[in-house]
C-alpha positions as protocol buffer text, in pm:
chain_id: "A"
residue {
  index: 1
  type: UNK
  ca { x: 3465 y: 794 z: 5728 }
}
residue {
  index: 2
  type: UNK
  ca { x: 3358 y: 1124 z: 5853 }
}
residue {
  index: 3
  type: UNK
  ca { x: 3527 y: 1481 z: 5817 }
}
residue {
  index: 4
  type: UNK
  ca { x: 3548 y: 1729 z: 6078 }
}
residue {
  index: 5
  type: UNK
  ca { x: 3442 y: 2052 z: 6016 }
}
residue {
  index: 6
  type: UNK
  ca { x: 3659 y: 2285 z: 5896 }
}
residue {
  index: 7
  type: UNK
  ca { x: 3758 y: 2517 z: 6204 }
}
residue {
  index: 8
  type: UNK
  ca { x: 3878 y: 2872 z: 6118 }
}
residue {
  index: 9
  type: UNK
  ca { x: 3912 y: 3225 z: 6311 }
}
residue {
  index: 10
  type: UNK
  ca { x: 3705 y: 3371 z: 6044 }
}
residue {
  index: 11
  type: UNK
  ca { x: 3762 y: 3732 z: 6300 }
}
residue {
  index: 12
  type: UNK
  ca { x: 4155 y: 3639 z: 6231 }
}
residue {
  index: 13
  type: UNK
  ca { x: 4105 y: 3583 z: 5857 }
}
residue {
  index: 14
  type: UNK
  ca { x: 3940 y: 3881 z: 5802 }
}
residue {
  index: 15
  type: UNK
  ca { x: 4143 y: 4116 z: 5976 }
}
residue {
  index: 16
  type: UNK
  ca { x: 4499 y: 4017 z: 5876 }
}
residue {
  index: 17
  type: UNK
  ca { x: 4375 y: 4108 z: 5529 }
}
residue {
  index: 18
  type: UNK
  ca { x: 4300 y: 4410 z: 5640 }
}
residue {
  index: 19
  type: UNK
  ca { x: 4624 y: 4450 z: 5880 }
}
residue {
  index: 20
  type: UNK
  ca { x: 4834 y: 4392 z: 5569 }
}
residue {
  index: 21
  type: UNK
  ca { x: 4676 y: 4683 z: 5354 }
}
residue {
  index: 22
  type: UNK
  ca { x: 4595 y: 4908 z: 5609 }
}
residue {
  index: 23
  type: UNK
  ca { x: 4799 y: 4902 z: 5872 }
}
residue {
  index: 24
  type: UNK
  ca { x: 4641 y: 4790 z: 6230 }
}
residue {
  index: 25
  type: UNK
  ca { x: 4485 y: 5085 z: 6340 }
}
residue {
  index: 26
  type: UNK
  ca { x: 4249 y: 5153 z: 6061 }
}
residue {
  index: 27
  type: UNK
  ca { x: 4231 y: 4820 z: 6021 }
}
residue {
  index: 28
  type: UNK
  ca { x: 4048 y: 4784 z: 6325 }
}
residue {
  index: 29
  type: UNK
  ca { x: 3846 y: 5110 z: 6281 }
}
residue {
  index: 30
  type: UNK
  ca { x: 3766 y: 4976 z: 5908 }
}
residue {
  index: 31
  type: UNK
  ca { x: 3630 y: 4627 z: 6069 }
}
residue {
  index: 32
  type: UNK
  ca { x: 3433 y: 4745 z: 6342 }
}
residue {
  index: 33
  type: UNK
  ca { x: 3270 y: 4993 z: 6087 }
}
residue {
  index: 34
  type: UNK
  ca { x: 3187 y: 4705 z: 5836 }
}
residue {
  index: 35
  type: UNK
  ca { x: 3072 y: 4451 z: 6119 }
}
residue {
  index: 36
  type: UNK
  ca { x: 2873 y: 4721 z: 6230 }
}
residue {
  index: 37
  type: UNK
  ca { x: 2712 y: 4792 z: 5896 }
}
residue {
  index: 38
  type: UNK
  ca { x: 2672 y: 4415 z: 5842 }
}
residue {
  index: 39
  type: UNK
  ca { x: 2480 y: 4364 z: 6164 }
}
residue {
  index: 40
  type: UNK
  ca { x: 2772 y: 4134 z: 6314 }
}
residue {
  index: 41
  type: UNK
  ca { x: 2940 y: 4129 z: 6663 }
}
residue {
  index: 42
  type: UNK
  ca { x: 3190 y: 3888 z: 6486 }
}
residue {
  index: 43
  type: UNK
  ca { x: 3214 y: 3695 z: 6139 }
}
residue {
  index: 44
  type: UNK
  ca { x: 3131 y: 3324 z: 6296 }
}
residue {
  index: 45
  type: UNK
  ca { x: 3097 y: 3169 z: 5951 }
}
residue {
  index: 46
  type: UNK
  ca { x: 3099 y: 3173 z: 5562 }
}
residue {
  index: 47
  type: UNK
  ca { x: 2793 y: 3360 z: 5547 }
}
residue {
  index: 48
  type: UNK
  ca { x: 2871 y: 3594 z: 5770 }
}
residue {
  index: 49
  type: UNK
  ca { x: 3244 y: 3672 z: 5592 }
}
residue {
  index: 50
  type: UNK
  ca { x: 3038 y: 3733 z: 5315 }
}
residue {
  index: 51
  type: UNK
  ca { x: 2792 y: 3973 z: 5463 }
}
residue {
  index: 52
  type: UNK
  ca { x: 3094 y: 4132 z: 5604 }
}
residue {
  index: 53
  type: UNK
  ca { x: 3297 y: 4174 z: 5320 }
}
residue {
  index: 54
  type: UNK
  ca { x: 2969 y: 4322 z: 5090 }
}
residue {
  index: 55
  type: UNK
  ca { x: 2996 y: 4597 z: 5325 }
}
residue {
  index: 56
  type: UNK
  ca { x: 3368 y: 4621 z: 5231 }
}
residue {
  index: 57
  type: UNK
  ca { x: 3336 y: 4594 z: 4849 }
}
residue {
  index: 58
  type: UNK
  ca { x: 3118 y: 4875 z: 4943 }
}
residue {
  index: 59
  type: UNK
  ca { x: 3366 y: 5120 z: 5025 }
}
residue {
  index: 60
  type: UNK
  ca { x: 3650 y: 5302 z: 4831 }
}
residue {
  index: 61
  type: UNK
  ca { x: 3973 y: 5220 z: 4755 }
}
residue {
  index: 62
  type: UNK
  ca { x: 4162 y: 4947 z: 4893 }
}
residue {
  index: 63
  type: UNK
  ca { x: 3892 y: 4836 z: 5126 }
}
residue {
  index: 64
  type: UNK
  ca { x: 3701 y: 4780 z: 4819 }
}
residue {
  index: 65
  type: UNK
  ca { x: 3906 y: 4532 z: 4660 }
}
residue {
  index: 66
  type: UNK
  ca { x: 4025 y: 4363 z: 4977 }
}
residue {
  index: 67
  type: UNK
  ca { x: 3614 y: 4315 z: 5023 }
}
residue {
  index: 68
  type: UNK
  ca { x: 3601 y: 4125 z: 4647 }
}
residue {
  index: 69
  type: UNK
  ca { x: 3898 y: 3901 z: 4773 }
}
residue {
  index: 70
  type: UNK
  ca { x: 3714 y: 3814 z: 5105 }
}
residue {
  index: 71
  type: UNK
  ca { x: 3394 y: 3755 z: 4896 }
}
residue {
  index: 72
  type: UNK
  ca { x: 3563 y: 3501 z: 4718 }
}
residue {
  index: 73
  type: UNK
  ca { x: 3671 y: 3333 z: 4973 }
}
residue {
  index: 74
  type: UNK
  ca { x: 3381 y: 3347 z: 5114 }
}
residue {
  index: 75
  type: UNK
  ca { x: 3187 y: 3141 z: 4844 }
}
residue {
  index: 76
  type: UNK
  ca { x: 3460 y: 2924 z: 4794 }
}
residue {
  index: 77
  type: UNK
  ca { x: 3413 y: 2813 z: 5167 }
}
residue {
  index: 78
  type: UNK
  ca { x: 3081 y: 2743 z: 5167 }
}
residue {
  index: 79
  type: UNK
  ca { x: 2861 y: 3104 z: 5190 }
}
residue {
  index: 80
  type: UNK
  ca { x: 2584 y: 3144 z: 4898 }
}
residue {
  index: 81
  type: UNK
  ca { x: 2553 y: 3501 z: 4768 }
}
């Protein structure tokens, strides 16, 4: 028996963690920085939430911890570190 994939709006994921700390607006400003910084046009994977949230668990306050959440999640769905 084979699995499929797991499919996930890793974009999604990402930002309604932010959306719920945040608020939307800086939200959005505080992912298009950290995709940015990352390299990313969009997170399209584990490794790529991971990348992306490094960038956040670079930053201060909130961001910061909502980036060592994501980071976990991250690994736990696959990414290496």
């Amino acid at each position: 028996m084979t699995v499929a994939p797991e499919t996930m709006d890793w974009n999604a994921f990402a930002f309604e963690k932010l959306n719920g700390v945040l608020g939307e607006q800086k939200a959005r400003r505080t992912m298009e920085l950290a995709l940015r910084q990352a390299g990313l046009q969009s997170i399209t994977s584990a490794a790529d939430l991971y990348s992306f949230a490094q960038q956040l668990a670079g930053m201060d306050g909130f961001v910061r911890a909502i980036g060592g959440m994501l980071s976990l999640q991250a690994v736990m769905r696959g990414a290496r570190p």
